[in-house]
C-alpha positions as CSV (number, residue, x, y, z in Angstrom):
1,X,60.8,181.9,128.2
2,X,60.6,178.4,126.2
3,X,64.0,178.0,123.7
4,X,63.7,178.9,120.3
5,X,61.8,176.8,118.2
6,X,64.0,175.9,114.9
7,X,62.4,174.3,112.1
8,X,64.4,172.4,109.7
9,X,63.3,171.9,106.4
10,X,64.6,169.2,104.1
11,X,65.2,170.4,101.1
12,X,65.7,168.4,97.7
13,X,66.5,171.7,95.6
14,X,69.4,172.4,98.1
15,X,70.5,169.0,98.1
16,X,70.6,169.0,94.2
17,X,72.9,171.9,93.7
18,X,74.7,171.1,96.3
19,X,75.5,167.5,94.6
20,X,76.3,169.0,91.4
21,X,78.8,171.1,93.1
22,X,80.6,168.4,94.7
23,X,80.7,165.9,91.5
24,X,83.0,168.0,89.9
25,X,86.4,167.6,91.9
26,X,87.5,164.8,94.5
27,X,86.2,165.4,97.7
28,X,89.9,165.6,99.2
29,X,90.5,169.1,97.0
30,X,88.3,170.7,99.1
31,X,90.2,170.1,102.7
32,X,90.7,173.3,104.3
33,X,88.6,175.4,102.0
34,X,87.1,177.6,104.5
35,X,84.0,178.4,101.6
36,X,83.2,174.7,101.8
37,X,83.2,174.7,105.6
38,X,81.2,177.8,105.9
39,X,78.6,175.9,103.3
40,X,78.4,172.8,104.9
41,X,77.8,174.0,108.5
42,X,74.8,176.4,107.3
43,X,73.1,173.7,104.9
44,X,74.4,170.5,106.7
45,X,70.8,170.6,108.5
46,X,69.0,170.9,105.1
47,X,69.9,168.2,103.5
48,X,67.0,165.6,102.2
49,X,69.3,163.0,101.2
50,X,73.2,161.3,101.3
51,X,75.2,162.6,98.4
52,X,77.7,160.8,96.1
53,X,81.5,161.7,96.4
54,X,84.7,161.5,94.6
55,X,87.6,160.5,96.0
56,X,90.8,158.6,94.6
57,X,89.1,156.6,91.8
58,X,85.8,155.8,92.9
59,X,82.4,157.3,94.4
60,X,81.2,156.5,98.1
61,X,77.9,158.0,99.6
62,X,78.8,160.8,102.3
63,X,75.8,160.2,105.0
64,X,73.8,163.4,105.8
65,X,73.5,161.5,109.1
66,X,75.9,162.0,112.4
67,X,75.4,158.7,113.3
68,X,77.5,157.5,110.1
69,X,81.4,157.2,109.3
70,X,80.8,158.8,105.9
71,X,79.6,161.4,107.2
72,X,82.9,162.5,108.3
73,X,83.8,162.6,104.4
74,X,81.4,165.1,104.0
75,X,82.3,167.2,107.2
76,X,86.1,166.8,107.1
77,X,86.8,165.9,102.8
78,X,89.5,163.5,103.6
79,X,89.6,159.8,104.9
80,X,92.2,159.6,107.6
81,X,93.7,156.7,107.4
82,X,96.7,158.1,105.3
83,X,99.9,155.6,106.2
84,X,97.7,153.1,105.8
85,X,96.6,153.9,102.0
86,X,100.0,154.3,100.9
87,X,101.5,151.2,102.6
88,X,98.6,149.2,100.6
89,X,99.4,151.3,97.5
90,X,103.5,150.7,98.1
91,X,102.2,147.0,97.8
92,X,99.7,147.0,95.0
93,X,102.3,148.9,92.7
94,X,104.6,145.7,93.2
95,X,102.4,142.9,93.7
96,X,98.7,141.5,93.6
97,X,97.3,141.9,97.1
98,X,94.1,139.6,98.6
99,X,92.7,142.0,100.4
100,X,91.2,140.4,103.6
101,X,88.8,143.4,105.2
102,X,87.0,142.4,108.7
103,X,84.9,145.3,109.4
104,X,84.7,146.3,105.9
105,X,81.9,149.1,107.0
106,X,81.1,151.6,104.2
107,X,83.9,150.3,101.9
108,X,86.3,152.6,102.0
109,X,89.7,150.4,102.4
110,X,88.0,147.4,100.2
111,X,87.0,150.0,97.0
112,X,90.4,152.3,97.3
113,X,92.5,148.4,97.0
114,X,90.4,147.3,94.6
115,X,90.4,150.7,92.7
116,X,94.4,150.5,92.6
117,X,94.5,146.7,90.4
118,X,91.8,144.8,89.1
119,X,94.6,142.1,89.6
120,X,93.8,142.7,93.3
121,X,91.1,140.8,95.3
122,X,89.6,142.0,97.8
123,X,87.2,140.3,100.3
124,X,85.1,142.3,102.0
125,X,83.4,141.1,105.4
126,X,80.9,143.4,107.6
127,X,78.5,141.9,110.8
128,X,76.3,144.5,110.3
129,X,73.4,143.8,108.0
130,X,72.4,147.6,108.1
131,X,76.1,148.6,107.4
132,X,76.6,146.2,105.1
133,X,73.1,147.5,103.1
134,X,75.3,151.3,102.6
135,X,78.7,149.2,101.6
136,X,76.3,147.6,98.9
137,X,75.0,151.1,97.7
138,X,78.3,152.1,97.7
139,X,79.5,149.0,95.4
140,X,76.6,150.0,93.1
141,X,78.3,153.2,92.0
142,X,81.7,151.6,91.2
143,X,82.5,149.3,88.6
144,X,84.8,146.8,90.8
145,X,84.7,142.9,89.6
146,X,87.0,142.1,92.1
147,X,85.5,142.0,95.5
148,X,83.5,139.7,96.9
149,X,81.3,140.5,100.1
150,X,79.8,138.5,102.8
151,X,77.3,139.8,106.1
152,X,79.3,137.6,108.8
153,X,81.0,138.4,112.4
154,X,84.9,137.1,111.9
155,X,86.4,134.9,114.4
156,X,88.3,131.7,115.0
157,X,85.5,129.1,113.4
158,X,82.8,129.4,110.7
159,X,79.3,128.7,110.8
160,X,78.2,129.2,114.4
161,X,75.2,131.4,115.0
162,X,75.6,134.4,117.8
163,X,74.8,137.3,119.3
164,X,76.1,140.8,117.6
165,X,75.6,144.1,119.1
166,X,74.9,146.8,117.0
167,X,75.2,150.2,118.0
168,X,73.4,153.2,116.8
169,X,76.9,154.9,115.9
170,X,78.2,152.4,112.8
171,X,81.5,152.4,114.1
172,X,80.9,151.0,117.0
173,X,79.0,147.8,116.7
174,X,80.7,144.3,118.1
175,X,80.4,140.8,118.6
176,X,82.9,141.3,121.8
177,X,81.6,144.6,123.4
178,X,78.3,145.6,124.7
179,X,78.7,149.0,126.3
180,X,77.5,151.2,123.4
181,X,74.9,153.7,123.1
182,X,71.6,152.5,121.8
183,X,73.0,149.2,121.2
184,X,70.7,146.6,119.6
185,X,70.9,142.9,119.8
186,X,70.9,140.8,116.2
187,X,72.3,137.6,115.4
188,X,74.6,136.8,112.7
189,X,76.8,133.9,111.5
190,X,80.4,133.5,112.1
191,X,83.2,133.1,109.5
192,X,86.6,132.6,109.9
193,X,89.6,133.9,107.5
194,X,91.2,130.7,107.0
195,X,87.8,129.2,105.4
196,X,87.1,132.8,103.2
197,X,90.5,132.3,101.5
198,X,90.2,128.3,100.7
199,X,89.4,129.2,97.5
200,X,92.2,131.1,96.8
201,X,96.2,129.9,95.9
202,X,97.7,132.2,98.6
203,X,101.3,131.8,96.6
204,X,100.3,134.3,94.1
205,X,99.1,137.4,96.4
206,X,101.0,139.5,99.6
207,X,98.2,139.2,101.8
208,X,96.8,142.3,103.3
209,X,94.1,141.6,106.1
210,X,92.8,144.5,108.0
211,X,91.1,144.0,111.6
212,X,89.0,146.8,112.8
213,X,86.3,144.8,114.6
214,X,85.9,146.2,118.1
215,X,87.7,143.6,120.2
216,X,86.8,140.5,118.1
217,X,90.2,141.0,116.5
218,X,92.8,138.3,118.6
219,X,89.6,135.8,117.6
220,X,90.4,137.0,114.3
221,X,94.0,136.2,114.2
222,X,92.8,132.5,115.8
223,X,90.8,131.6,113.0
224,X,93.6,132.9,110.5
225,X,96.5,130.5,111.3
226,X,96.8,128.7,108.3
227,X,96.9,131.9,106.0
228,X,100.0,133.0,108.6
229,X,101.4,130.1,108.2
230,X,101.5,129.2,104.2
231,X,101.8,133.4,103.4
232,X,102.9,135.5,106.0
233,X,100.3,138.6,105.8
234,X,100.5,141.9,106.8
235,X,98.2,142.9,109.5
236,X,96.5,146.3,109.8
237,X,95.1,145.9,113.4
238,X,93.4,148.9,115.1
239,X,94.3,148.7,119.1
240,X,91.7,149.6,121.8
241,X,90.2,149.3,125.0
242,X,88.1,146.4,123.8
243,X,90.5,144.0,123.1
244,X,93.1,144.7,126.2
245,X,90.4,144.5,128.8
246,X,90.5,140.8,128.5
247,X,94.1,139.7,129.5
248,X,93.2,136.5,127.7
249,X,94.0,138.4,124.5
250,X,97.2,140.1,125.8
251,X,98.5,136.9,126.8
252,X,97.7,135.6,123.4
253,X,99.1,138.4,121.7
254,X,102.3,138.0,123.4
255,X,102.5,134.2,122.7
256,X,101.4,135.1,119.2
257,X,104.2,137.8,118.6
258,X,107.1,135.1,119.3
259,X,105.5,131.6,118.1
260,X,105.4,133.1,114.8
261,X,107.8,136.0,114.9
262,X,105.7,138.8,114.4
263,X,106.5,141.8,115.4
264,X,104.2,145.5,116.3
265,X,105.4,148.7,114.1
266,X,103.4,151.8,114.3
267,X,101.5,153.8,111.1
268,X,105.5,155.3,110.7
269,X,106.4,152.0,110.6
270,X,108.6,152.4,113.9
271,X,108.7,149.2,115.6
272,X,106.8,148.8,119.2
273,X,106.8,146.5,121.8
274,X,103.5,145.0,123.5
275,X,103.9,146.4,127.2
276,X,104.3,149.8,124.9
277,X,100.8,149.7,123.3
278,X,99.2,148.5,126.7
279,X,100.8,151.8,128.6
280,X,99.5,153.7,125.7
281,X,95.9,152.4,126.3
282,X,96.0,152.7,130.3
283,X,97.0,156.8,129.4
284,X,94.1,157.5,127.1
285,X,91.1,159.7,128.3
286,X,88.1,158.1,129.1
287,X,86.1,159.1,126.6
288,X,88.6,157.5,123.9
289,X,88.4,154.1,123.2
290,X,91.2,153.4,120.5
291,X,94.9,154.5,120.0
292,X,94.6,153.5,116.3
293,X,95.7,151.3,113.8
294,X,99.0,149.1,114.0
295,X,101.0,146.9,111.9
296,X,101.3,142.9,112.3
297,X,104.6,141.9,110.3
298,X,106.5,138.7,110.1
299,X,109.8,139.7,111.0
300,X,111.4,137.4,108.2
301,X,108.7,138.1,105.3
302,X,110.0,138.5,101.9
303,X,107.5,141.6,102.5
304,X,109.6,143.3,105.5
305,X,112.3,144.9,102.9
306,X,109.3,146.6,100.7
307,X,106.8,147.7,104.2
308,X,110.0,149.7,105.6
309,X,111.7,151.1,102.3
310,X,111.0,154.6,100.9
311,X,110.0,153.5,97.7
């Protein structure tokens, strides 16, 4: 006998409700709640259309589609990334921070920054053009005068045209990796750190710059030099497969580490060593990509004191 046929039915009714149920608390208060999860998993299917969220102080679309990173906000209320929020928060309540984030992709890191100071600044930068179209929605709910958004590939010189791979999944897509699933070829510009942040007088931020650009990110760090040089940023940098397979990078990452005294700690801000993070990678399973997301400090930054204290 053929399989069951199910039928799914969009429905806007459903979706309605079920919007006016999540506008009234932040989308983090209902972690765990085995009602919500119950919900979700018998609607989930149902749904006609993305729905708006709360969480910290601003609104983000949760995608109804699988395919989507915010989706995840929908199907787990939380955003993961929790060291890493309070490390740029530890900053923010000291200092204005310029913001620097490559691979900006819905918004989330670029609108919780900007929703801590509108002293910060936060420059947003995504490849994607279909990405970069949902971090747009996103912006449309907020109220944020401080970020400024461009639709470029980040590497170590502006202005060259190239090939960008874009997968189906939106955490996926890369200028340096082509094995994903359903990827599409587009072509997109190139930027380069050091030329976003001409315009601004480094002396009066910390500079935060986040990498999470599927192996593109040592190109990244080439085409940031003189922003290392004159302010001595901390790096967010999200270690994977992609970058390591080419030992060009690990060679530069090595060189990079002692030229200008950098040094690797981990989201507990435990300090590692590079031949660490490579054994790391060599032990994941195969169908992981990433080990997460690292820290890039100078080891003599006025900043070093306030990443590793308590406060």
């Amino acid at each position: 006998m053929p399989a069951p046929l199910i039928i799914v039915i969009k429905s806007n009714f459903l979706t309605s409700i079920f919007q006016s149920y999540l506008e009234k608390q932040d989308i983090r208060k209902l972690k765990k709640n085995f009602v919500y999860y119950i919900l979700f998993r018998i609607i989930r299917n149902f749904l006609s259309y993305d729905l708006v969220l709360n969480i910290y102080n601003f609104k983000v679309y949760g995608s109804i589609k699988k395919n989507k990173t915010s989706y995840f906000l929908l199907k787990k209320c939380e955003f993961g990334d929790y060291h890493e929020l309070n490390t740029i928060k530890k900053l923010s309540d000291k200092n204005k921070i310029l913001f620097i984030d490559c691979g900006c992709n819905y918004g989330f890191y670029s609108f919780y920054t900007a929703s801590l100071s509108n002293e910060n600044k936060i420059i947003s930068i995504e490849a994607s053009r279909s990405t970069l179209n949902e971090f747009i929605k996103n912006l449309n709910l907020n109220n944020f005068k401080n970020i400024n958004f461009f639709n470029n590939a980040v590497s170590y010189s502006a202005g060259k045209n190239i090939s960008f791979n874009e997968s189906i999944n939106d955490w996926e897509s890369s200028q340096a990796h082509k094995n994903f699933k359903l990827s599409l070829e587009s072509k997109v510009k190139t930027t380069s750190i050091d030329s976003l942040t001409q315009a601004y007088n480094l002396i009066n931020y910390i500079v935060v710059i986040k990498l999470d650009i599927e192996g593109n990110e040592v190109n990244a760090i080439k085409g940031a030099l003189q922003v290392i040089k004159k302010s001595d940023p901390l790096i967010i940098i999200e270690f994977s497969k992609y970058i390591f397979d080419n030992k060009d990078n690990i060679n530069y990452l090595k060189d990079f580490l002692i030229k200008y005294n950098y040094s690797i700690f981990d989201i507990n801000y435990k300090k590692q060593n590079l031949d660490d993070i490579l054994d790391m990678l060599k032990n994941l399973k195969k169908r992981y990509q990433t080990i997460g997301n690292f820290y890039l400090i100078k080891n003599s930054s006025n900043n070093l004191k306030l990443f590793l204290s308590n406060e």
